[in-house]
C-alpha positions in Angstrom: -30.3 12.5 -8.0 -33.2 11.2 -10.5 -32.8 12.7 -14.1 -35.0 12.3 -17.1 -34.1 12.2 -20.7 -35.1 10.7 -23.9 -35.1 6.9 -24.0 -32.4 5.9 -26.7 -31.9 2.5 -28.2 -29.3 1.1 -25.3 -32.3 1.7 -22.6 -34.4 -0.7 -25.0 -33.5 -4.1 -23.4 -33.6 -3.0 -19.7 -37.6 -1.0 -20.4 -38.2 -4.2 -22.3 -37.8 -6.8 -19.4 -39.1 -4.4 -16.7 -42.6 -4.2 -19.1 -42.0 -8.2 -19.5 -42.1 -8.4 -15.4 -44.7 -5.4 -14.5 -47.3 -6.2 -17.4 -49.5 -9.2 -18.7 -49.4 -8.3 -22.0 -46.0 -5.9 -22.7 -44.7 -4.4 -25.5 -41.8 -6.4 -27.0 -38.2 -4.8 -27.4 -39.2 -4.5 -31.1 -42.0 -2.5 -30.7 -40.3 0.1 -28.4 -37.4 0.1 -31.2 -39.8 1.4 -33.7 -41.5 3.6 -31.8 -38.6 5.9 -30.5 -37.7 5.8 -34.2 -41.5 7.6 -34.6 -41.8 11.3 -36.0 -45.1 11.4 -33.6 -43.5 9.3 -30.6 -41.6 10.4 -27.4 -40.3 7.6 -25.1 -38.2 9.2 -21.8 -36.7 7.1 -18.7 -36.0 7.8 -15.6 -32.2 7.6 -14.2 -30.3 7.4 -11.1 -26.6 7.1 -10.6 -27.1 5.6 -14.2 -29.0 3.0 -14.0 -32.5 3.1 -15.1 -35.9 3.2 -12.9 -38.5 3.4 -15.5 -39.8 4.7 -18.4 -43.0 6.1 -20.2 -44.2 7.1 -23.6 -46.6 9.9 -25.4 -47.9 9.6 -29.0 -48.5 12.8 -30.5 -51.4 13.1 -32.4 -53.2 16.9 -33.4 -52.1 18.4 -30.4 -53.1 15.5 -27.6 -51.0 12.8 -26.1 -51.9 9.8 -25.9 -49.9 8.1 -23.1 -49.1 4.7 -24.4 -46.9 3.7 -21.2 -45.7 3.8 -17.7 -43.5 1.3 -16.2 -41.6 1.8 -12.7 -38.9 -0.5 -11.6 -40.2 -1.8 -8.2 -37.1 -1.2 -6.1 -38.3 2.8 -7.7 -41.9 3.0 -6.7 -43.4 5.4 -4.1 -40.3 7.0 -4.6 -41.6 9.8 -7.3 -40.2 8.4 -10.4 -43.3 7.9 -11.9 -45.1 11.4 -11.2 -41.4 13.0 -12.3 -41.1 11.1 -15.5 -44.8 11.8 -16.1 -43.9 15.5 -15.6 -41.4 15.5 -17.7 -43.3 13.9 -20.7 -45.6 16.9 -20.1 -43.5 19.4 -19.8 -41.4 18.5 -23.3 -45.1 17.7 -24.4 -46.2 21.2 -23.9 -42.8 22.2 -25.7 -43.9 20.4 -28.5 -47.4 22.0 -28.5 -49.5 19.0 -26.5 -52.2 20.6 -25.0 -54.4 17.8 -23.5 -53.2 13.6 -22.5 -55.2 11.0 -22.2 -54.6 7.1 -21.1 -56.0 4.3 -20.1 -55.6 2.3 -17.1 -56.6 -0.9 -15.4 -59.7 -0.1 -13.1 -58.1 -2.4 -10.4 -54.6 -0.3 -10.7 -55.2 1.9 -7.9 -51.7 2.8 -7.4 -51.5 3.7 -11.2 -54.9 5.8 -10.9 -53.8 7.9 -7.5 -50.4 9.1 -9.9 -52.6 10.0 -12.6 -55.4 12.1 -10.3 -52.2 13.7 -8.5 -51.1 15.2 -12.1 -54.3 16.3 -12.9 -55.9 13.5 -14.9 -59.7 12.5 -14.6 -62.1 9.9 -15.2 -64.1 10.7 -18.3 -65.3 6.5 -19.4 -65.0 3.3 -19.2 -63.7 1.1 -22.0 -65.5 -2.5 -21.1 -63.0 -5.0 -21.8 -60.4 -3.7 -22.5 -57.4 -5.4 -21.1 -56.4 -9.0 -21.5 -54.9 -11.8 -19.3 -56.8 -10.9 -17.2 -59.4 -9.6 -18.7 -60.6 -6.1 -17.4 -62.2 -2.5 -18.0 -60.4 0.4 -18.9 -61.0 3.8 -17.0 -59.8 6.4 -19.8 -58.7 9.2 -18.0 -57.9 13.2 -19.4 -56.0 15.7 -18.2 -57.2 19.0 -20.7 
């Protein structure tokens, strides 16, 4: 059974690696350190059996999330992890008084995108640019 709960320092090095092998340009182990020490930051994994599938993470800012990110062991994908962890984020989100989420995306992520318009989220611009290595737009999608 797949269970979600905050990501605590231990989970660091294995969310760490799986960014350093997902993404071009990841977020070191440092920077997810300091984050889930944030007042305004949530970070949550995904587990099974207990070992980790994934993780994601929401800044907090007036109300809005701002979905910094989503990262999905491959062995874990097309498997629900990622729409469940995103769920979750919402769900203690809305707990916390989050009323809209917004993220941005690679516009050749189709996988990525097809999650996000299955929660809800939409395409409201495009941020030329964006991404680096390579470089690439952003779609910036909302869910309100």
């Amino acid at each position: 059974m797949i269970t979600y709960r905050q990501m605590v320092p231990t989970d660091v090095p294995f969310i760490s690696k799986l960014e350093e092998e997902t993404f071009s340009m990841p977020w070191s182990a440092e920077a997810f350190l300091e984050m889930i020490e944030k007042e305004d930051a949530r970070y949550y994994v995904a587990e099974e059996d207990g070992r980790l599938l994934g993780g994601c993470g929401v800044l907090m800012i007036v109300g809005e999330g701002n979905i910094t990110n989503v990262v999905i062991a491959p062995e874990a994908r097309n498997r629900g992890v990622g729409t469940g962890l995103m769920q979750y984020m919402m769900e203690e989100g809305e707990r916390e008084g989050l009323t809209a989420y917004t993220l941005e995306v690679r516009v050749s992520n189709a996988p990525a995108i097809h999650l996000y318009e299955k929660l809800g989220f939409v395409s409201e611009g495009i941020r030329p640019n964006f991404y680096e290595k390579p470089t690439e737009d952003a779609m910036i999608m909302w869910k309100r």
